[in-house]
C-alpha positions in Angstrom: -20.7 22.8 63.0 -23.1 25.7 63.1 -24.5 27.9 60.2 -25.6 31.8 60.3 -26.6 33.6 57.4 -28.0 36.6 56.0 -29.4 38.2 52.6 -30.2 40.9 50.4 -33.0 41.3 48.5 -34.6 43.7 46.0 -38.0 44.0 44.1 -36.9 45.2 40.6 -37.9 49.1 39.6 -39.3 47.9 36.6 -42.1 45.3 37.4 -43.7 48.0 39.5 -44.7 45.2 42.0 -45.3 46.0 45.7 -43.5 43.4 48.0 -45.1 44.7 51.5 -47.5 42.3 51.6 -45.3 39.3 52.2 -45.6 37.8 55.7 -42.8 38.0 57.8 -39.7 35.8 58.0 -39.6 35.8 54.1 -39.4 38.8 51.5 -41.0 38.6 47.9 -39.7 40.7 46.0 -41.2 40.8 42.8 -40.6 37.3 41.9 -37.9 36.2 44.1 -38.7 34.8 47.2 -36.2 34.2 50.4 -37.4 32.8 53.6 -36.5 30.9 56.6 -38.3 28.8 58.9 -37.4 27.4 62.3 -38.8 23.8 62.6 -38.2 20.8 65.0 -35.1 19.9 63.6 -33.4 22.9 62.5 -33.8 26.1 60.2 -34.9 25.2 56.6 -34.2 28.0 53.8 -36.1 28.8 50.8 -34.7 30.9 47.6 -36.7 30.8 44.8 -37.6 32.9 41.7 -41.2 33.1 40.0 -41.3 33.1 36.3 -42.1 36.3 35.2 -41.8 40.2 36.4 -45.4 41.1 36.5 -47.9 41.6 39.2 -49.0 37.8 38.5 -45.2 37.0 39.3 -45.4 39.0 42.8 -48.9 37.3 43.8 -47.4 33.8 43.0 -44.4 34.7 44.9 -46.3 35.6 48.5 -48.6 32.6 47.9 -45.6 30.0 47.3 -43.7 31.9 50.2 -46.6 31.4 52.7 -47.1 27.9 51.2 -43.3 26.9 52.5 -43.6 28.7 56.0 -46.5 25.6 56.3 -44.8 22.6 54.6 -41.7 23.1 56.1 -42.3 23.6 59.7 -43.5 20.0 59.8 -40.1 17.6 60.4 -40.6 16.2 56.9 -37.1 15.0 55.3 -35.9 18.3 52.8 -36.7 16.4 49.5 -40.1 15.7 51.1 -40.6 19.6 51.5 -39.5 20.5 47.7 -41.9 17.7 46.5 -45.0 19.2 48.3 -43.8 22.7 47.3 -43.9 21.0 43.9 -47.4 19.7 44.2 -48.7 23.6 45.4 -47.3 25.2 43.1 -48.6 22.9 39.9 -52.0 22.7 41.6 -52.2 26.6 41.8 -50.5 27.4 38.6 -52.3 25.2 36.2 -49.5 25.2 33.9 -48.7 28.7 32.8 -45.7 29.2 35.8 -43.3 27.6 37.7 -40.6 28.5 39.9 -37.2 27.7 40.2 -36.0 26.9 43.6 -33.6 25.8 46.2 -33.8 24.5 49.5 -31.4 24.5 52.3 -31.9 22.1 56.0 -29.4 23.4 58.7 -29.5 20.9 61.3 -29.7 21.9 64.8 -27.6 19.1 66.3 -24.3 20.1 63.8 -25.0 17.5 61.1 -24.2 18.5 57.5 -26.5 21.1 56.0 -28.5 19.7 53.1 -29.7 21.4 49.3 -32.4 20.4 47.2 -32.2 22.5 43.7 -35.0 22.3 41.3 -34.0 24.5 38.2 -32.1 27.0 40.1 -28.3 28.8 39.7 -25.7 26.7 41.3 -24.6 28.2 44.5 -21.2 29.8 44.9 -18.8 27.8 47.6 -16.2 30.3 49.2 -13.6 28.1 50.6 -9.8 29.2 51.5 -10.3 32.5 48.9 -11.5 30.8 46.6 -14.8 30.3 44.6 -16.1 27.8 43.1 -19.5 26.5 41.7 -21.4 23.5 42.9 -22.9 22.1 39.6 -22.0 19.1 40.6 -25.3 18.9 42.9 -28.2 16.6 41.5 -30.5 18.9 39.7 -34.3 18.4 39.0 -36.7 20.7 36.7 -38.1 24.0 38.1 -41.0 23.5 40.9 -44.5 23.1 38.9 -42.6 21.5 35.8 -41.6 18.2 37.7 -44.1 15.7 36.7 -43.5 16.3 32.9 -40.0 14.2 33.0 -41.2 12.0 35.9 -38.4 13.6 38.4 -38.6 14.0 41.9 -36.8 16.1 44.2 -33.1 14.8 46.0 -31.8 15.6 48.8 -27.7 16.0 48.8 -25.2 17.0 51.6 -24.2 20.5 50.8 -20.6 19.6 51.7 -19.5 22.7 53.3 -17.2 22.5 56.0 -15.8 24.5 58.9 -14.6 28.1 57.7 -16.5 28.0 54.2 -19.5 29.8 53.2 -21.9 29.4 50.8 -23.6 32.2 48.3 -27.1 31.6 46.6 -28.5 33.7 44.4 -31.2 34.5 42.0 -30.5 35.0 38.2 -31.7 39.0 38.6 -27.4 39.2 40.2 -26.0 36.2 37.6 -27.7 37.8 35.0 -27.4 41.7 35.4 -25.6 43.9 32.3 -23.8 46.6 32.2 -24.4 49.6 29.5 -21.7 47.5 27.2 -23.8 44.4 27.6 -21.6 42.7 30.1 -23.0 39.9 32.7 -22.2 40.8 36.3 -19.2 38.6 37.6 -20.6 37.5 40.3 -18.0 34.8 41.5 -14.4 37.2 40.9 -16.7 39.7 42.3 -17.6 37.3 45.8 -14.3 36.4 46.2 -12.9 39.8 45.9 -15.4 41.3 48.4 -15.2 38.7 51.0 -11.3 38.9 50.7 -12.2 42.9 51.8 -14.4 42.1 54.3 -11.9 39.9 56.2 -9.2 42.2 55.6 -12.0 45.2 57.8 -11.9 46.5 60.7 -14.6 44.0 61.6 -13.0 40.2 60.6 -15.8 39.0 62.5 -19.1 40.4 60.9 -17.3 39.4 57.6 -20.2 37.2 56.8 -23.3 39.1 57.0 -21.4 41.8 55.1 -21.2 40.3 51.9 -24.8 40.2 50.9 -24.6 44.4 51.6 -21.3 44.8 49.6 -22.4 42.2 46.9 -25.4 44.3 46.4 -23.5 47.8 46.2 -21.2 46.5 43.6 -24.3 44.7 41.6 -25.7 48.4 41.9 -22.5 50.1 40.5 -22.4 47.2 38.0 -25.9 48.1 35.9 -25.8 52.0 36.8 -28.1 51.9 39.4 -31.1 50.6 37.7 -31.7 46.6 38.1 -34.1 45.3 35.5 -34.8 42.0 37.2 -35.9 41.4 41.1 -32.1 40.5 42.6 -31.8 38.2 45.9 -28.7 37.1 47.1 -28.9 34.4 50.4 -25.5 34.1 52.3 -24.7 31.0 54.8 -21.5 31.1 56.7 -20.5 28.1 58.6 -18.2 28.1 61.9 -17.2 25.4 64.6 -19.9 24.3 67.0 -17.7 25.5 70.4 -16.8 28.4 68.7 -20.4 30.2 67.4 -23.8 30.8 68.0 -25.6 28.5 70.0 -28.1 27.6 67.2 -28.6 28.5 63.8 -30.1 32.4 63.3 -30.8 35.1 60.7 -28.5 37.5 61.4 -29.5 40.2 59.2 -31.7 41.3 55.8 -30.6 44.1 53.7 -32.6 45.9 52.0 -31.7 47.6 48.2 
C-alpha cells in the first residue's frame, strides 16, 4: 500500500503574522504548522497548531517546524519523534505555550501508516463515502504540557486501508462560524466534496483536490474572512502495483 497526500494551508487575516519565513518543506501559518520529511524509512508528517494568534504564536511555529525537519529525519520509532518534539518545545516555551500536534509515519516498504496525537482534532477517515472520526486513537496532552500528567507519546496503526483517505485538520476549519454562529461541518462537508470530486472529469486527481475544494467551501462558510490560521492535511492511500512508486507531496494550496 502506498500513501500520497497534499494540503491547504492559510495564515489567518487577523493575527497579522508573516509566514514567509518558514523553511521549505513545511508552511507556518500563523500558528499552524504542516510539514513533511523524507527519512530512511519513509515520509513522516507533522500538523500542529501553536497556542495563540500573535506574532509569539508565528515565531514558535517556524522554530517547532524547523525543530521536526531535525528530529525526524533520524530513523527514530514515531512516538520517539513526538517525545523529543515534546522535550523542544517545553525547554523553549518555559511554560507559557504548547502545541497541539499530530504525527503521521508512511512507511516506504507498504507497512501500515502510523499516528501519534498529542491534544489534537481527531482525523476524519473517508472510507466507501463515508466519514467517520477516529477518536478511538490513544490520545496524550498537547506537546509542552506532557510531563504534568506523567504521559508519554503512543504510537498506533492508523488503520487505513486500500481506497480510504484520511483528512487532518487544524481547529481554525473545525472551529470556523458563520455570521449565525454556526461551526463549519466539516465531516458532511468532506464527504460531500470528495463524493464531487470522484464524480469530475478528473476521478483520478480526486485526492489532491479535496484540500482546494475543502478550503473554498470553508471560505464561503465564514464570508470570506477566517479568524483563526486554517490547515487542512489530506493522505490518500492506493494499492502498491497500482500508484506511485514511493510516497510524495503532491501538491500545497495556498488560501
Amino acid at each position: 500500500m502506498r500513501c500520497a497526500f497534499s494540503w491547504a494551508t492559510r495564515p489567518a487575516t487577523a493575527n497579522g503574522c508573516d509566514p514567509d519565513g518558514s523553511p521549505p518543506g513545511g508552511d507556518s501559518a500563523g500558528g499552524d504548522i504542516a510539514c513533511a520529511v523524507v527519512g530512511p524509512h519513509g515520509v513522516r508528517l507533522l500538523i500542529g497548531d501553536v497556542m495563540g494568534h500573535d506574532p509569539r504564536a508565528a515565531r514558535t511555529a517556524a522554530e517547532v517546524t524547523r525543530a521536526f525537519r531535525r528530529i525526524a529525519a533520524r530513523p527514530d520509532p514515531l512516538q520517539v519523534v513526538a517525545a523529543r518534539l515534546h522535550a523542544f518545545v517545553a525547554e523553549h516555551a518555559d511554560g507559557e505555550e504548547f502545541v497541539t500536534a499530530q504525527f503521521v509515519a508512511i512507511p516506504d516498504g507498504g507497512d501500515d501508516a502510523e499516528i501519534v496525537c498529542c491534544g489534537h482534532p481527531p482525523p476524519l477517515l473517508l472510507r466507501d463515502g463515508q466519514v467517520t472520526a477516529l477518536d478511538v486513537l490513544p490520545p496524550s496532552p498537547p506537546l509542552g504540557l506532557l510531563d504534568m500528567g506523567g504521559y508519554s507519546p503512543r504510537a498506533d496503526l492508523l488503520g487505513a486501508r486500500v481506497g480510504d483517505s484520511v483528512l487532518l485538520y487544524t481547529d481554525g476549519v473545525s472551529e470556523a462560524y458563520d455570521l449565525r454562529g454556526l461551526p463549519y461541518p466539516l465531516a458532511e462537508r468532506t464527504a460531500a466534496l470528495a463524493a464531487r470530486a470522484r464524480a469530475g472529469d478528473r476521478p483520478e486527481q480526486a485526492g489532491e483536490q479535496l484540500p482546494g475544494l475543502l478550503r473554498d467551501d470553508l471560505l464561503d462558510h465564514v464570508g470570506g474572512d477566517l479568524r483563526d490560521d486554517a490547515t487542512l492535511l489530506h493522505l490518500w492511500f492506493a494499492d502498491a502495483r497500482a500508484g506511485r512508486q514511493a510516497p510524495v507531496a503532491t501538491r500545497v494550496v495556498s488560501y
